[in-house]
C-alpha positions in Angstrom: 0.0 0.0 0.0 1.1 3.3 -1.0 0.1 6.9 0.2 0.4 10.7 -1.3 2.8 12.4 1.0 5.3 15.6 1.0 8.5 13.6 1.6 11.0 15.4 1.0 11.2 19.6 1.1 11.2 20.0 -2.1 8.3 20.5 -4.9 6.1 17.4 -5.4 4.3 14.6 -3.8 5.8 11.1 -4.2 4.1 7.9 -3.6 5.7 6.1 -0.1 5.1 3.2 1.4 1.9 2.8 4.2 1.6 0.9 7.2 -1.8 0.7 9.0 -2.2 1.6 12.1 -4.9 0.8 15.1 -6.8 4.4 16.7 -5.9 5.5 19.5 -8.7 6.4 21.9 -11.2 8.5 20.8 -10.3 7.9 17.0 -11.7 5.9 14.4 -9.6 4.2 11.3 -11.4 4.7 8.0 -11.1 2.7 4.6 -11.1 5.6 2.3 -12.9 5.7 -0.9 -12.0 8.5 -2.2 -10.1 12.2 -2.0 -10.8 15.5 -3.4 -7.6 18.3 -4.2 -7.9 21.5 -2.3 -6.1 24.9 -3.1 -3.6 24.2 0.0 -2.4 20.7 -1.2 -1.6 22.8 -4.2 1.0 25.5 -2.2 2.1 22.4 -0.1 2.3 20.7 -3.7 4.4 24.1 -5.0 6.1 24.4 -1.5 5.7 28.3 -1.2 7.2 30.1 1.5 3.1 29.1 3.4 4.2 25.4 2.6 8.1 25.5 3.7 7.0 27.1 6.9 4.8 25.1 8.0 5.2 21.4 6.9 7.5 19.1 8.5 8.4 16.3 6.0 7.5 13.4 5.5 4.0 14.3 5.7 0.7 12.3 4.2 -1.3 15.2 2.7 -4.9 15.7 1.9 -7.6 17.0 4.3 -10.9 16.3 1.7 -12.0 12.5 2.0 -14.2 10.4 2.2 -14.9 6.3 3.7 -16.3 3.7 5.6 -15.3 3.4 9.7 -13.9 0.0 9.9 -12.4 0.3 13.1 -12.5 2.3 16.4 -10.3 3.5 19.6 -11.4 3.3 22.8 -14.4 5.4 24.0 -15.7 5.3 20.5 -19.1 3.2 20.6 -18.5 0.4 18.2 -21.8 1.1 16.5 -20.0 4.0 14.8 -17.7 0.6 12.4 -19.4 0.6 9.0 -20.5 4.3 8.9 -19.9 6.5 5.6 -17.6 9.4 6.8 -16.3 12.3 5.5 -13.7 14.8 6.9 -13.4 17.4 8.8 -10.2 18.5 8.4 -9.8 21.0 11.7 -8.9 19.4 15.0 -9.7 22.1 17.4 -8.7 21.4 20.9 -12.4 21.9 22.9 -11.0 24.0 26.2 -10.0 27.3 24.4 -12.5 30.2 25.2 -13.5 30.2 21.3 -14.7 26.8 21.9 -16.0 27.0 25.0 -18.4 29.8 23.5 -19.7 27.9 20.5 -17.1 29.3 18.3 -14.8 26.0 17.3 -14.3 27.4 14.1 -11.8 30.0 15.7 -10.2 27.0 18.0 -6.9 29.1 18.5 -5.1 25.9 18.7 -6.5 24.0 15.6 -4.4 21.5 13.9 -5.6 20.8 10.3 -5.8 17.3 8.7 -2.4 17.0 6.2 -0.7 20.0 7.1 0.1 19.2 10.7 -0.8 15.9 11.2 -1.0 13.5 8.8 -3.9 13.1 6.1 -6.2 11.2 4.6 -4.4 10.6 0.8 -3.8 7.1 1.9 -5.4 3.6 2.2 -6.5 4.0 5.1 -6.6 7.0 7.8 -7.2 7.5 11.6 -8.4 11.0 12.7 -10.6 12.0 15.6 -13.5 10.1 16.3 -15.5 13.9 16.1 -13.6 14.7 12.7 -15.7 11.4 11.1 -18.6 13.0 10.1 -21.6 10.5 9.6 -22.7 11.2 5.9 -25.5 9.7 4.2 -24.6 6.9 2.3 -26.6 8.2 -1.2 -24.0 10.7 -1.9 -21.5 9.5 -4.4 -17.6 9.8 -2.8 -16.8 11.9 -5.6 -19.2 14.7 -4.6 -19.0 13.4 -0.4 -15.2 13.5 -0.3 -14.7 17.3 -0.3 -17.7 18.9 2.1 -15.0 19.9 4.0 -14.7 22.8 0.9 -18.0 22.6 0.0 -18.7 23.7 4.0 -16.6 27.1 3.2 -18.8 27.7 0.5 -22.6 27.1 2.8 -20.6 28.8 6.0 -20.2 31.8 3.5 -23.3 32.2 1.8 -25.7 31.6 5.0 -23.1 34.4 6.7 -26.1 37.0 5.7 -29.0 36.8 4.0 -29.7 35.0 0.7 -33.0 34.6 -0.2 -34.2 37.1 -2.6 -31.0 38.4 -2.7 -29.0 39.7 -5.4 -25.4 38.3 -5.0 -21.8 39.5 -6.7 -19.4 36.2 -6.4 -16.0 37.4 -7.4 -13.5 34.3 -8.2 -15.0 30.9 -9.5 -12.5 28.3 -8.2 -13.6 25.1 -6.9 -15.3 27.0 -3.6 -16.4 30.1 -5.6 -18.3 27.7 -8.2 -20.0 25.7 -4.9 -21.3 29.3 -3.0 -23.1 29.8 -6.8 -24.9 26.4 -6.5 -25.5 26.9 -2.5 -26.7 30.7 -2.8 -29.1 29.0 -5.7 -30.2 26.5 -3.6 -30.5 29.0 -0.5 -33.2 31.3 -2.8 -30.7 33.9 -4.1 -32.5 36.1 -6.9 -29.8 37.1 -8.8 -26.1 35.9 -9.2 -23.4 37.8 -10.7 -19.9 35.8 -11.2 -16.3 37.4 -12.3 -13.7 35.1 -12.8 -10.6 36.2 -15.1 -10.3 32.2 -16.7 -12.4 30.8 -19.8 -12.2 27.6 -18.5 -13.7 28.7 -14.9 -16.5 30.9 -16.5 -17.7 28.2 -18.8 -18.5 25.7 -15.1 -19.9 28.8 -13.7 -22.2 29.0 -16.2 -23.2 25.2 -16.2 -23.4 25.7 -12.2 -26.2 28.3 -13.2 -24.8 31.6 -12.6 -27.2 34.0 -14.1 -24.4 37.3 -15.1 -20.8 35.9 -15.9 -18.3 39.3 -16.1 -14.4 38.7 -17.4 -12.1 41.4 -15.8 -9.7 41.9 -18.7 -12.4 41.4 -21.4 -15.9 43.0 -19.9 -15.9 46.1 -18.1 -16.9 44.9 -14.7 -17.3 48.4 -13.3 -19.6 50.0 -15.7 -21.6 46.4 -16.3 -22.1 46.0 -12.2 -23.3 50.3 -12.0 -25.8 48.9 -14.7 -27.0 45.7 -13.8 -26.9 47.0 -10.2 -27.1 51.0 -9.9 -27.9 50.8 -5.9 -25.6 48.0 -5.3 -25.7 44.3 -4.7 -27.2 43.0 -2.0 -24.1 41.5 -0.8 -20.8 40.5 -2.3 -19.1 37.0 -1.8 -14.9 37.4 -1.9 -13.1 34.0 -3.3 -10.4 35.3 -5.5 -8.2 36.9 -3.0 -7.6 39.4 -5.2 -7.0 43.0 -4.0 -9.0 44.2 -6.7 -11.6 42.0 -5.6 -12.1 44.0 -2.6 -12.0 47.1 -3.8 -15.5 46.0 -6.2 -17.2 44.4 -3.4 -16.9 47.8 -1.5 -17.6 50.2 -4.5 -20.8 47.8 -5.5 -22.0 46.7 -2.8 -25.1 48.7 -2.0 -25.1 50.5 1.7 -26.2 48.1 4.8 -25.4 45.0 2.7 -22.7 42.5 3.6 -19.1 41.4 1.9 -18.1 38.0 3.4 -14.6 37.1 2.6 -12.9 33.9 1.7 -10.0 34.4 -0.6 -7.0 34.9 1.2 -4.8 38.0 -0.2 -0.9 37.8 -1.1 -0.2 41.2 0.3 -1.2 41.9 4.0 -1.7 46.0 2.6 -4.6 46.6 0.1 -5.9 50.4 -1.2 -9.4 50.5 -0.4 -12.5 53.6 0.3 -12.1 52.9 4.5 -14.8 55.7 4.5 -16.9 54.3 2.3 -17.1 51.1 3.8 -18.0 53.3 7.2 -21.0 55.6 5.1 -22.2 52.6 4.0 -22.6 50.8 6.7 -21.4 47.7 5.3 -20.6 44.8 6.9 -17.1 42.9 6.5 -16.9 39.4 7.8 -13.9 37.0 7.2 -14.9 33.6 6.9 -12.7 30.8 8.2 -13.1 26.7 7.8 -16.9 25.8 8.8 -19.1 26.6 12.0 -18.6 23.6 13.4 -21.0 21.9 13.3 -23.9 23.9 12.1 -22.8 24.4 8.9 -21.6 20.8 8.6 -25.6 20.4 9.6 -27.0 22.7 6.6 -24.8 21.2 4.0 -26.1 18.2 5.0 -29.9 18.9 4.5 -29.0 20.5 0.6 -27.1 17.2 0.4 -29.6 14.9 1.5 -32.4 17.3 -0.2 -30.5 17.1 -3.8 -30.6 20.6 -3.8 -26.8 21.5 -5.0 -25.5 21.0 -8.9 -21.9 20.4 -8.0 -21.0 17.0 -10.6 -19.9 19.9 -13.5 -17.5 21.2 -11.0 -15.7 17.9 -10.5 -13.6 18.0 -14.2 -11.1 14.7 -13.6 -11.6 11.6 -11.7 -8.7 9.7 -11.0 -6.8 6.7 -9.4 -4.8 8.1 -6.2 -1.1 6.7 -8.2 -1.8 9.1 -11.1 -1.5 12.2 -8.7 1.5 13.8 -10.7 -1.2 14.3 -13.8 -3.9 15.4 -11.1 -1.5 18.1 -9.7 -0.5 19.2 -12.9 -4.0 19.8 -14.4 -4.3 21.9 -11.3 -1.6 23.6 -11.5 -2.4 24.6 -15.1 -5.5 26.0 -14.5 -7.3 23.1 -16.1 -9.5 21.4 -13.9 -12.0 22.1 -11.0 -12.2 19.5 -9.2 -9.6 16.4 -9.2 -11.0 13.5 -7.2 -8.4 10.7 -6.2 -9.9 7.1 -5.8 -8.4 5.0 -3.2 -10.8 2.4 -3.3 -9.0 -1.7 -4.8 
């Protein structure tokens, strides 16, 4: 058996050898079926300055998966063997005063799944026993294995209102195309998308977006002043693009909300402060899921068949081919890559 893993500090994954191993207590041991690529696999993938802080080789990688619990540590009921699973990839510690007040999404001392301790791009893997989350067993492991993404996407659309709402989604990544299926699902009226690649625009438009704007081809500013001459309702950040930011605050219509995802590569951006204070607006940053009502919500539109997500999933692929997985991500080719671990 062989597993995806940073194993040297260097660019790339390499296959290594695996050797199961039994929970400890208050874990459970899942066969996994199957493993979705996120945007930080890629920068640990690229090893970036993020990456090369942070990661101590040799590290299994991947945080999005999916499986069946086939065995269980001590304290863990040993009904919970033969449960579908997916991942939750932060292990927050439960004592800190964010989690203490309902807020483990902020756990101060979170550890996340394949960054700091070891993942789930492997045969087999054993996280926390809390971190299994029960998932009903009619979703296919290509759409089950990555609602630890898809949960960014329903924590940052149900961060204000929705229904009836006209929406600006800037940035249609994986998680930027998910919020356009959720915000449909959750009753948005209107949904306007930018995303700078053809290839991104063209799923946002089979996810159903119902305005798609190219920065670089369209003139964003003057189409938003006329599809929108008071503003959006509320603007939904996923590029992590400073300019981004600046057209969530200059179209964003006054009392509404920006909820921000996309994480910027300068700490410095040039943005109307005053305008964000005469408008009234509202800036949130959204980080991982509320755990666990969002897990609970995505659920329910899972369960419900309410969200169009199989366009956004481009390339399906056994978990050895993960050099031409990372390198259709890395050229801007693919949505979604799905590993399958499964014999």
């Amino acid at each position: 058996m062989q597993a995806i893993a940073k194993a040297h500090p260097q660019p790339g994954f390499d296959l290594i050898p695996f050797q199961e191993v039994s929970p400890p207590p208050g874990s459970v041991k899942i066969q996994v079926t199957a493993g979705s690529v996120c945007g930080t696999d890629l920068h640990i993938y690229k090893w970036d300055d993020w990456a090369s802080s942070r990661i101590v080789p040799p590290r299994i990688v991947g945080h999005e998966f999916c499986g069946t619990i086939v065995e269980v540590g001590e304290g863990v009921p040993a009904s919970r063997i033969g449960e579908f699973v997916s991942s939750e990839s932060h292990i927050v510690c439960g004592h800190c005063r964010q989690c203490l007040a309902g807020q483990k999404h902020v756990c101060i001392n979170t550890k996340i799944l394949g960054v700091d301790v070891d993942g789930g791009f492997a045969p087999f893997a054993v996280i926390p026993q809390e971190n299994a989350r029960t998932t009903n067993p009619s979703i296919p492991p290509k759409l089950a294995c990555f609602q630890d993404a898809l949960g960014n996407a329903v924590h940052t659309v149900h961060d204000g209102p929705t229904e009836g709402q006209t929406l600006l989604i800037t940035g249609m990544g994986p998680i930027g195309l998910f919020a356009v299926s959720v915000a449909k699902a959750l009753g948005a009226a209107k949904i306007i998308v930018t995303e700078v690649s053809d290839f991104r625009i063209d799923l946002a438009a089979q996810i159903g977006a119902d305005i798609l704007l190219q920065p670089g081809k369209d003139d964003v500013e003057a189409a938003l002043r006329a599809i929108a001459p008071l503003g959006v309702d509320g603007t939904l950040e996923m590029s992590g693009h400073p300019s981004s930011l600046r057209l969530a605050v200059n179209h964003t219509r006054p009392g509404g909300r920006i909820s921000l995802l996309g994480v910027y590569p300068t700490k410095m951006i040039d943005i109307d402060m005053d305008q964000v204070i005469f408008k009234g607006l509202k800036i949130q940053g959204i980080v991982g899921r509320r755990l666990w009502e969002t897990w609970d919500l995505m659920g329910q539109l899972l369960a419900e068949n309410k969200l169009h997500l199989d366009p956004i999933v481009t390339h399906e692929l056994p978990y050895q081919d993960v050099q031409a997985g990372m390198d259709l991500l890395a050229a801007g080719k693919a949505g979604k890559v799905v590993f399958h671990f499964g014999n």
